[in-house]
mmCIF file of the N, C-alpha and C atoms, coordinates in Angstrom:
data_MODEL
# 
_entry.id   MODEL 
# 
loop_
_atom_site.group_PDB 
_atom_site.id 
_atom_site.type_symbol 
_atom_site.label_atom_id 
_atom_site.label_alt_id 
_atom_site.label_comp_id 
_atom_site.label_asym_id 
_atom_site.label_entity_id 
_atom_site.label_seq_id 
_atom_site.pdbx_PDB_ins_code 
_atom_site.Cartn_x 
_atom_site.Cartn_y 
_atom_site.Cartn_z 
_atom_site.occupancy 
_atom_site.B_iso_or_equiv 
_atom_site.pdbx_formal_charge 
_atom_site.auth_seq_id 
_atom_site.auth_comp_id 
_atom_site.auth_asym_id 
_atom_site.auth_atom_id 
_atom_site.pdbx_PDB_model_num 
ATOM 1   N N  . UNK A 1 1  ? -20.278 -2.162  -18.220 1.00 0.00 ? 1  UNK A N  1 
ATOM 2   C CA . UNK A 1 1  ? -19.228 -3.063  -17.798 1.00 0.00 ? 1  UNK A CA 1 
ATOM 3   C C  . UNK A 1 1  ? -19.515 -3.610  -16.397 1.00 0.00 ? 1  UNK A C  1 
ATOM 4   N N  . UNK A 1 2  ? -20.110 -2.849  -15.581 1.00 0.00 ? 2  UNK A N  1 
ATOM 5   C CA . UNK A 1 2  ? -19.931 -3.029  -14.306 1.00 0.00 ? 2  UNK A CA 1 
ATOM 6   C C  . UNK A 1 2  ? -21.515 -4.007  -14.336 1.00 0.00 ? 2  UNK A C  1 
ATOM 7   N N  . UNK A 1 3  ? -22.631 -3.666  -15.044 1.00 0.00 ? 3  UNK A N  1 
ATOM 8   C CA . UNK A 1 3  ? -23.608 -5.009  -15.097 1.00 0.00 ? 3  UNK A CA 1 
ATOM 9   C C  . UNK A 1 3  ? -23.411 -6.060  -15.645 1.00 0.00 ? 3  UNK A C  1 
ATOM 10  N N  . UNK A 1 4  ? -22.404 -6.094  -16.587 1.00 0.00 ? 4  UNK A N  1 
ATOM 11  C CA . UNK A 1 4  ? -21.875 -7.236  -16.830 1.00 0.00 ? 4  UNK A CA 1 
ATOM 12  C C  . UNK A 1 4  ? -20.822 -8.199  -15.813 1.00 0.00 ? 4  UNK A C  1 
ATOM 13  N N  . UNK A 1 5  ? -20.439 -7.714  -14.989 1.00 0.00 ? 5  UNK A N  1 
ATOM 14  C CA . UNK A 1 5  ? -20.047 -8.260  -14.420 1.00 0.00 ? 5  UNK A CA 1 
ATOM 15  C C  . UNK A 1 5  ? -20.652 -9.071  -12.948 1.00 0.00 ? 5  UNK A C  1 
ATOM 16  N N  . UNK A 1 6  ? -22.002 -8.029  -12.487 1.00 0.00 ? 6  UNK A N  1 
ATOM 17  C CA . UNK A 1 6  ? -22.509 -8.186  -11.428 1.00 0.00 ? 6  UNK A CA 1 
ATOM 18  C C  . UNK A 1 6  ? -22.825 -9.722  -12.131 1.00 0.00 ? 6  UNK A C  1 
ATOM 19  N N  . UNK A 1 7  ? -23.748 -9.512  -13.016 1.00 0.00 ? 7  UNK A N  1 
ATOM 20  C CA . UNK A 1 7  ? -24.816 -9.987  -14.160 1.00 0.00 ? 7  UNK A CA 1 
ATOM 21  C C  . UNK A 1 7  ? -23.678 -11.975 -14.199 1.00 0.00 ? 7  UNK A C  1 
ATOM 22  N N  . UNK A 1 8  ? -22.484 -11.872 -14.395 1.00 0.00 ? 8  UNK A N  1 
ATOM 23  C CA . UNK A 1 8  ? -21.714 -12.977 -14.782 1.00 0.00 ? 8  UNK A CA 1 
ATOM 24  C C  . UNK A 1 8  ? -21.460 -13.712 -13.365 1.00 0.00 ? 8  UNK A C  1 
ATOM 25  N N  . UNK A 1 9  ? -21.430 -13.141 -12.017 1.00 0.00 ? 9  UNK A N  1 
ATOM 26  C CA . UNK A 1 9  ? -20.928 -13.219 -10.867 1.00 0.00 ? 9  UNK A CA 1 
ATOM 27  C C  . UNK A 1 9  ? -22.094 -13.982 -10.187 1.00 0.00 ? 9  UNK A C  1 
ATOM 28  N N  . UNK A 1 10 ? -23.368 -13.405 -10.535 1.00 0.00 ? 10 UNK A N  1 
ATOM 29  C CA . UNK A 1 10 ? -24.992 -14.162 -10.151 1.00 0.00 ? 10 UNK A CA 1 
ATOM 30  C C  . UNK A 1 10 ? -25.182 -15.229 -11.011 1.00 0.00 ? 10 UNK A C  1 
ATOM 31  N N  . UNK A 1 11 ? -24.647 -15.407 -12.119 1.00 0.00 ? 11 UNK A N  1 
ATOM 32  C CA . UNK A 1 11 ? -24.896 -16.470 -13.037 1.00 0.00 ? 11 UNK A CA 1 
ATOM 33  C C  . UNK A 1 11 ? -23.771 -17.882 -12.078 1.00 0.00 ? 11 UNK A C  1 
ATOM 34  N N  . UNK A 1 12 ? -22.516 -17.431 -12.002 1.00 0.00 ? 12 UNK A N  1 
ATOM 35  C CA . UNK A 1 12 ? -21.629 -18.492 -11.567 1.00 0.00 ? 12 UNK A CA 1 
ATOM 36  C C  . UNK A 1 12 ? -21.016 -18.572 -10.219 1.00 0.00 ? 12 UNK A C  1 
ATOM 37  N N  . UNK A 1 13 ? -22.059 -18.061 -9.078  1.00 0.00 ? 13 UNK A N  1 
ATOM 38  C CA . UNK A 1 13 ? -21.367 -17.924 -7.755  1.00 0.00 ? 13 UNK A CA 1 
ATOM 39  C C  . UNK A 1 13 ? -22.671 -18.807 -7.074  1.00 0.00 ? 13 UNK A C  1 
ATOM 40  N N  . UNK A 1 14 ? -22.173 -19.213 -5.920  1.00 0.00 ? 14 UNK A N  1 
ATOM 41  C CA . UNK A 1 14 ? -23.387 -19.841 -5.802  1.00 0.00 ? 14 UNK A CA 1 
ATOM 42  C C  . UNK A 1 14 ? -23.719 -18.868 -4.264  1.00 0.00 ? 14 UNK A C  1 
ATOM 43  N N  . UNK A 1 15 ? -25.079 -18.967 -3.012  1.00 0.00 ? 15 UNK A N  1 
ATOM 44  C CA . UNK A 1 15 ? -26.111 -18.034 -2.476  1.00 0.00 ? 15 UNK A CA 1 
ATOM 45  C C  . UNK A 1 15 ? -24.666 -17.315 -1.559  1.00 0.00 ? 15 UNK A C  1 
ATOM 46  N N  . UNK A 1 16 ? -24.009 -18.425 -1.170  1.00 0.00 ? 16 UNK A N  1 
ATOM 47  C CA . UNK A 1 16 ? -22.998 -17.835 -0.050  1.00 0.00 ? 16 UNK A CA 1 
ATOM 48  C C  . UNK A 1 16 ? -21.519 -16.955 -0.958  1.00 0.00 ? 16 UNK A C  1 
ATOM 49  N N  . UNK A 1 17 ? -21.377 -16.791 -1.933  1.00 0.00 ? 17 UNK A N  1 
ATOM 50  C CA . UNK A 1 17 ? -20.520 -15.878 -1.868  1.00 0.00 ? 17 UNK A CA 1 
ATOM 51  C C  . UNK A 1 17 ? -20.956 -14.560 -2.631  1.00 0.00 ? 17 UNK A C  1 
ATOM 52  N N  . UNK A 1 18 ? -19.396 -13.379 -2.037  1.00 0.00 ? 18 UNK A N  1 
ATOM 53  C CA . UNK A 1 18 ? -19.633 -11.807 -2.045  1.00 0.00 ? 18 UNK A CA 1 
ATOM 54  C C  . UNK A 1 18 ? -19.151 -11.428 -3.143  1.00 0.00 ? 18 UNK A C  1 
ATOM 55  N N  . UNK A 1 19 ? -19.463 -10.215 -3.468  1.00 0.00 ? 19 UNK A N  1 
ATOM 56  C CA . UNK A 1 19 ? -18.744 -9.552  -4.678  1.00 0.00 ? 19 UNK A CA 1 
ATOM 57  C C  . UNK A 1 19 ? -18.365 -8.531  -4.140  1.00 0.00 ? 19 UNK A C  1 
ATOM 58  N N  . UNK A 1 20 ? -17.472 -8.302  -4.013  1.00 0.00 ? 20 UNK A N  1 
ATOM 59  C CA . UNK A 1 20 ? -16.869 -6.959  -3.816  1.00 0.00 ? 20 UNK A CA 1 
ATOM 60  C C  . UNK A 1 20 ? -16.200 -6.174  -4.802  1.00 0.00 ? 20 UNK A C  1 
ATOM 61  N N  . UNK A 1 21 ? -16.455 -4.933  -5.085  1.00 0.00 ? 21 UNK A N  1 
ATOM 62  C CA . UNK A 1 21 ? -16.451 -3.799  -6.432  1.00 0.00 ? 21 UNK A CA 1 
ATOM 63  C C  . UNK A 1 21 ? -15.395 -2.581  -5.830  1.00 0.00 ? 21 UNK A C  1 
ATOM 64  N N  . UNK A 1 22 ? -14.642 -2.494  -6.202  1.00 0.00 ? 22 UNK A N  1 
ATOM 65  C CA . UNK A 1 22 ? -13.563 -1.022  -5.653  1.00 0.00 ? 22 UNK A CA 1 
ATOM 66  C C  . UNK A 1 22 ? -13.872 -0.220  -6.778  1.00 0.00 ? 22 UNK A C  1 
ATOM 67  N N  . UNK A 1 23 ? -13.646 1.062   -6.678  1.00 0.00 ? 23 UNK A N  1 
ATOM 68  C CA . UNK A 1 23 ? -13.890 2.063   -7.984  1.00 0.00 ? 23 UNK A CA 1 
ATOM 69  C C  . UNK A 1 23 ? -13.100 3.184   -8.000  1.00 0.00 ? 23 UNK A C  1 
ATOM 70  N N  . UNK A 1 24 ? -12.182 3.436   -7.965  1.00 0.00 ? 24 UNK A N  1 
ATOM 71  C CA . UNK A 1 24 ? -11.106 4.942   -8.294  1.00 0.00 ? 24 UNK A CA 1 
ATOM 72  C C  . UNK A 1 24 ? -11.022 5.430   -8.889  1.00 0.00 ? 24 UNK A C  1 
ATOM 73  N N  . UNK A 1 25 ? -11.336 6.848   -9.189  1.00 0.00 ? 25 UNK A N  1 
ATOM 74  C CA . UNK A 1 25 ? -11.676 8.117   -10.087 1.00 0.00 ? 25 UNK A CA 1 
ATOM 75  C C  . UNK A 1 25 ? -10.062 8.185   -10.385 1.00 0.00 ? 25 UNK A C  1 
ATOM 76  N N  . UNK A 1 26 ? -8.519  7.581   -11.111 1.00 0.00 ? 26 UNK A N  1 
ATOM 77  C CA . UNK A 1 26 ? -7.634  8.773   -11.369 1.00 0.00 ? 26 UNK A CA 1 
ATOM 78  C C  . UNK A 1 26 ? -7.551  9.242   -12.474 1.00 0.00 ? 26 UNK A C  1 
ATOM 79  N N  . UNK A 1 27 ? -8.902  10.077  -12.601 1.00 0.00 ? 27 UNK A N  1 
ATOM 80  C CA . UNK A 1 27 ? -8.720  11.151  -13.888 1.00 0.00 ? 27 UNK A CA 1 
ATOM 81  C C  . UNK A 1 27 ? -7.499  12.120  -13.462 1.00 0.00 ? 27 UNK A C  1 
ATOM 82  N N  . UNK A 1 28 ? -7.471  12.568  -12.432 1.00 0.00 ? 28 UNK A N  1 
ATOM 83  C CA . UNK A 1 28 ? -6.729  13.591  -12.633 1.00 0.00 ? 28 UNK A CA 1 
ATOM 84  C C  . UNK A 1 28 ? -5.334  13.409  -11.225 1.00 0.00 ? 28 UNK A C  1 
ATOM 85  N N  . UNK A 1 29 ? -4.577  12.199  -11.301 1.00 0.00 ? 29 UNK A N  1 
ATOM 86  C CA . UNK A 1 29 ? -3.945  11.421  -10.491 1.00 0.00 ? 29 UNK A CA 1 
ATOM 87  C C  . UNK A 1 29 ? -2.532  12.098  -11.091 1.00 0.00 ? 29 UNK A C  1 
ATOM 88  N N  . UNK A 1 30 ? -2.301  12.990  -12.548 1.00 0.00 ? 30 UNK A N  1 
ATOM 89  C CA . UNK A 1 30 ? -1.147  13.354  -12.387 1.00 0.00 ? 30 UNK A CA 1 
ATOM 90  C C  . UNK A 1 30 ? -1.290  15.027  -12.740 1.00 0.00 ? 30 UNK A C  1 
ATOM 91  N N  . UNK A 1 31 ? -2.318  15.818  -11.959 1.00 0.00 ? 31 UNK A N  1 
ATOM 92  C CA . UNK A 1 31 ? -2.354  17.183  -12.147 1.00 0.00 ? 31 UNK A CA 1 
ATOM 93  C C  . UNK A 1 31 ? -1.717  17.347  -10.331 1.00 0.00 ? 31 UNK A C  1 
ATOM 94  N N  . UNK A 1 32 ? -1.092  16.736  -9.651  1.00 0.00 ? 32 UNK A N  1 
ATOM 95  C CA . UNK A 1 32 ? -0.628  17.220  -8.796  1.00 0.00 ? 32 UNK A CA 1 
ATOM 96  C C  . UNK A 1 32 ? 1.196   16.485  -8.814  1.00 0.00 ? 32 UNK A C  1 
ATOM 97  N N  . UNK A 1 33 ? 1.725   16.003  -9.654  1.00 0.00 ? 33 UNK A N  1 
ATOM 98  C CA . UNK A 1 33 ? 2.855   15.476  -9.644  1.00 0.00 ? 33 UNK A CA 1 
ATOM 99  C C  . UNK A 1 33 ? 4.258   15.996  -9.397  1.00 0.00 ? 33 UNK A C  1 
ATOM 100 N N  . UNK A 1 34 ? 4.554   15.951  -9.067  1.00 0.00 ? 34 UNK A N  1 
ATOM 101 C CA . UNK A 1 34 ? 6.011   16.750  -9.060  1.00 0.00 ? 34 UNK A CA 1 
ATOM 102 C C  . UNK A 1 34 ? 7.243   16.601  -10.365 1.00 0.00 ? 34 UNK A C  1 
ATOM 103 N N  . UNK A 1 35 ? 6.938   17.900  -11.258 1.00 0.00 ? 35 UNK A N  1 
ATOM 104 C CA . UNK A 1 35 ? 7.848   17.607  -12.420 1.00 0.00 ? 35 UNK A CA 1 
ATOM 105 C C  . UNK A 1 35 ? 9.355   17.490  -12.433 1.00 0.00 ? 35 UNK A C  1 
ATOM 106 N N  . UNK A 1 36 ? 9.603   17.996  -11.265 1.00 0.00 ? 36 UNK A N  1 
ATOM 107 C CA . UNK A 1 36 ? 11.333  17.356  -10.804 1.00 0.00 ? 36 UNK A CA 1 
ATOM 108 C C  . UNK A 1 36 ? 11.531  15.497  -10.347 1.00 0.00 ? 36 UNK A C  1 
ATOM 109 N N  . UNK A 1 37 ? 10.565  15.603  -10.009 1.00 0.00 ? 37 UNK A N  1 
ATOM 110 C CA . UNK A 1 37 ? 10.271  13.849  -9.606  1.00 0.00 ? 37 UNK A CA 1 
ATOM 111 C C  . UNK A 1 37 ? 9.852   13.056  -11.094 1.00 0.00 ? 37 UNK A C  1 
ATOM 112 N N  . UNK A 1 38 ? 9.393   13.892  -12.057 1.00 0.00 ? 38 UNK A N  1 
ATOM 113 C CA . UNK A 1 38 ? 9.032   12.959  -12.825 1.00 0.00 ? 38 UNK A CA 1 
ATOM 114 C C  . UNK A 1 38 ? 10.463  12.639  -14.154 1.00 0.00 ? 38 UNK A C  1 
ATOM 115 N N  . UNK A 1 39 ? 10.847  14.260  -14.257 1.00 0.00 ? 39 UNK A N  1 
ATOM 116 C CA . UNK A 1 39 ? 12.240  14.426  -14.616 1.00 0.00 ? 39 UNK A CA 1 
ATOM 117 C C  . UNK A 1 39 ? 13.444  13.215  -14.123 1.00 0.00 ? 39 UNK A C  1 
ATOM 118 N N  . UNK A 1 40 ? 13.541  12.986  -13.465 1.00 0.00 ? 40 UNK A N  1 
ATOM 119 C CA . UNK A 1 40 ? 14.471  12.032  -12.595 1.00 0.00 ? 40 UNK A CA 1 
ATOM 120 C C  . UNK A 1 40 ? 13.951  11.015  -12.539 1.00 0.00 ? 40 UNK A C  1 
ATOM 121 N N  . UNK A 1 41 ? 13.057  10.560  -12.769 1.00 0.00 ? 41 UNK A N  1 
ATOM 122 C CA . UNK A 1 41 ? 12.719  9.041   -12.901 1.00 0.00 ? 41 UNK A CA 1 
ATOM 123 C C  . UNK A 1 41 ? 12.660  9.065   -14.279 1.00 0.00 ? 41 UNK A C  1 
ATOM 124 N N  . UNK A 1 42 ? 12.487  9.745   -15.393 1.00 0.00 ? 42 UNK A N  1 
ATOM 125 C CA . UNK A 1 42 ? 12.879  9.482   -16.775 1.00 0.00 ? 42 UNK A CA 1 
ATOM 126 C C  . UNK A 1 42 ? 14.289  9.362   -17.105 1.00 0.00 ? 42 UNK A C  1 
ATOM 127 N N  . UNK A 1 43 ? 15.023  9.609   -16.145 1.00 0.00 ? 43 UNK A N  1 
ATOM 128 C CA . UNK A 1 43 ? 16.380  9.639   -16.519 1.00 0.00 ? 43 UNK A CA 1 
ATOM 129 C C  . UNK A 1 43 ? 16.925  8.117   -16.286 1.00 0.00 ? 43 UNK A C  1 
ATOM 130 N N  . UNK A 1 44 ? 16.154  7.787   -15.210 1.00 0.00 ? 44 UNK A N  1 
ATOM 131 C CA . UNK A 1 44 ? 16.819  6.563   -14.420 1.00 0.00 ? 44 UNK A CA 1 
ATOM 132 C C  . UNK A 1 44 ? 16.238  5.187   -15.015 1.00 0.00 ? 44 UNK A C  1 
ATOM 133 N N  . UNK A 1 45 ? 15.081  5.422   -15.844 1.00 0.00 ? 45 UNK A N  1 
ATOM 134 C CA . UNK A 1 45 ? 14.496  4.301   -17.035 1.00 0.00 ? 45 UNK A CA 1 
ATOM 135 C C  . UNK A 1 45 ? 15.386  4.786   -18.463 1.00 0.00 ? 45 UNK A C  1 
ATOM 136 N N  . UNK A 1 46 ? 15.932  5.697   -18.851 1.00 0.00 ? 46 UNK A N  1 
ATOM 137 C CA . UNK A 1 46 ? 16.576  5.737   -19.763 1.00 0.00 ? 46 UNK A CA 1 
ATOM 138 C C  . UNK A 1 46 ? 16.041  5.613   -21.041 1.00 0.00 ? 46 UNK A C  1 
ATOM 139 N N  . UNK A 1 47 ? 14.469  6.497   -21.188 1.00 0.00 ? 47 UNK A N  1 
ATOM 140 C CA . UNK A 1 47 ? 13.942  6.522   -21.735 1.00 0.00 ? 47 UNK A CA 1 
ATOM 141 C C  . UNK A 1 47 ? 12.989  7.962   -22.216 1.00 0.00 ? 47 UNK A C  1 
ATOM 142 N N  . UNK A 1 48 ? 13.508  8.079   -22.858 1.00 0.00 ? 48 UNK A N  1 
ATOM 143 C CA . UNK A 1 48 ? 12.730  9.272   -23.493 1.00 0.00 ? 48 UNK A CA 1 
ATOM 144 C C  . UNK A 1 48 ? 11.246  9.817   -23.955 1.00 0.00 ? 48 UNK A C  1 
ATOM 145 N N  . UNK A 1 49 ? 10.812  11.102  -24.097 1.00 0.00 ? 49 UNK A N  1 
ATOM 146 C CA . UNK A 1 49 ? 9.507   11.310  -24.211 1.00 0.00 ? 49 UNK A CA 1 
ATOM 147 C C  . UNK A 1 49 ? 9.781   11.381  -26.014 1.00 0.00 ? 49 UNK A C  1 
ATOM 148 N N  . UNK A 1 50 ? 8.159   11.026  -26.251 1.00 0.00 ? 50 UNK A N  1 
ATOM 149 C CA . UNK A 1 50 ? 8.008   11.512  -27.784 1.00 0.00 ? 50 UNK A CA 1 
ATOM 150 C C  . UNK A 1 50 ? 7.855   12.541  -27.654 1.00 0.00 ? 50 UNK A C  1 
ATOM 151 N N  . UNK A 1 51 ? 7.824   13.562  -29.184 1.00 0.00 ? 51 UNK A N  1 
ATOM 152 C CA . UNK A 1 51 ? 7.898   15.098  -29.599 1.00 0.00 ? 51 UNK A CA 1 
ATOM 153 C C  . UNK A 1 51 ? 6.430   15.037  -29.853 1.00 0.00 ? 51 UNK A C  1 
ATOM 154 N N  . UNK A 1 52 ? 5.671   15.609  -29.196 1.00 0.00 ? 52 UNK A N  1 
ATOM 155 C CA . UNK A 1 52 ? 4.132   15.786  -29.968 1.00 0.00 ? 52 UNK A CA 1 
ATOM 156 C C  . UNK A 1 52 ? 3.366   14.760  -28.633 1.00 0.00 ? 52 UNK A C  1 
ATOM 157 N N  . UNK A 1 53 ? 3.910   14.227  -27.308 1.00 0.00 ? 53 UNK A N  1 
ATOM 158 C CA . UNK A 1 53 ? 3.291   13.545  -26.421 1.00 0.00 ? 53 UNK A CA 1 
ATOM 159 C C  . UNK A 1 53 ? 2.850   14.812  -25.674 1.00 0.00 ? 53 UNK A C  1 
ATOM 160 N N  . UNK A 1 54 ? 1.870   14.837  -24.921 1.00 0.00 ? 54 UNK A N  1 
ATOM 161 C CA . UNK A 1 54 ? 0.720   15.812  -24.271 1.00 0.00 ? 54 UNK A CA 1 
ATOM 162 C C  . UNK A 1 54 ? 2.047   16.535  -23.065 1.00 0.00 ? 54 UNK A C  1 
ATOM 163 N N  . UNK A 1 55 ? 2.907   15.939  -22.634 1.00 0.00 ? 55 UNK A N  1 
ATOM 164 C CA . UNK A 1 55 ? 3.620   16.149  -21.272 1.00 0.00 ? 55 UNK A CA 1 
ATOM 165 C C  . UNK A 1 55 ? 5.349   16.704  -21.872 1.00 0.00 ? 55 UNK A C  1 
ATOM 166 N N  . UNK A 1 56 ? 5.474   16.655  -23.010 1.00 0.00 ? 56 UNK A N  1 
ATOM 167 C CA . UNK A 1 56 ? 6.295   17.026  -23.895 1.00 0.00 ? 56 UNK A CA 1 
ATOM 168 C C  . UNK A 1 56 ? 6.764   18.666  -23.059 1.00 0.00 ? 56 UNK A C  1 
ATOM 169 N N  . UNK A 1 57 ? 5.857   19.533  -23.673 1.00 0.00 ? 57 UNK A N  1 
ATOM 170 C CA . UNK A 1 57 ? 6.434   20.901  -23.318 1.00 0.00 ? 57 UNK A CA 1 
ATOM 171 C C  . UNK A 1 57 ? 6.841   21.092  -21.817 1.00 0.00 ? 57 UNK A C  1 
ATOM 172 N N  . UNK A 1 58 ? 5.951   20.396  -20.965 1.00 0.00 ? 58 UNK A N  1 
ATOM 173 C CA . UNK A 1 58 ? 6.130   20.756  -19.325 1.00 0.00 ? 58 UNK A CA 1 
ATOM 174 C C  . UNK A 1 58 ? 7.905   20.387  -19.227 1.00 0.00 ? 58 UNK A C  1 
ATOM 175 N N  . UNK A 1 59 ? 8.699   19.208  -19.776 1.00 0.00 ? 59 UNK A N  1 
ATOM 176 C CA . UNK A 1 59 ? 10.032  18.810  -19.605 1.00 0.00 ? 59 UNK A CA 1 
ATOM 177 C C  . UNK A 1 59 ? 10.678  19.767  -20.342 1.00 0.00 ? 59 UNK A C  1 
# 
């Protein structure tokens, strides 16, 4: 994905402009969450978890 893009950016940019690439790992962005925080913001969307969703038992 990411040579495809360099790859599309050299095809249609011309000598003077940059590419700039950001990259953020959040694999694991909700193993530190706060389940009272997440509790309370499900309440306040008014929306419920499915039975059989991965985060099910922790609520």
């Amino acid at each position: 994905m990411l040579d495809a893009i360099i790859h599309q950016h050299k095809h249609d940019s011309t000598d003077d402009q940059e590419l700039w690439i950001v990259s953020q790992d959040i694999s694991k962005a909700f193993d530190s969450m706060d389940l009272n925080m997440l509790k309370l913001a499900r309440t306040f969307v008014h929306v419920g978890i499915d039975q059989g969703v991965i985060i099910s038992p922790l609520l």
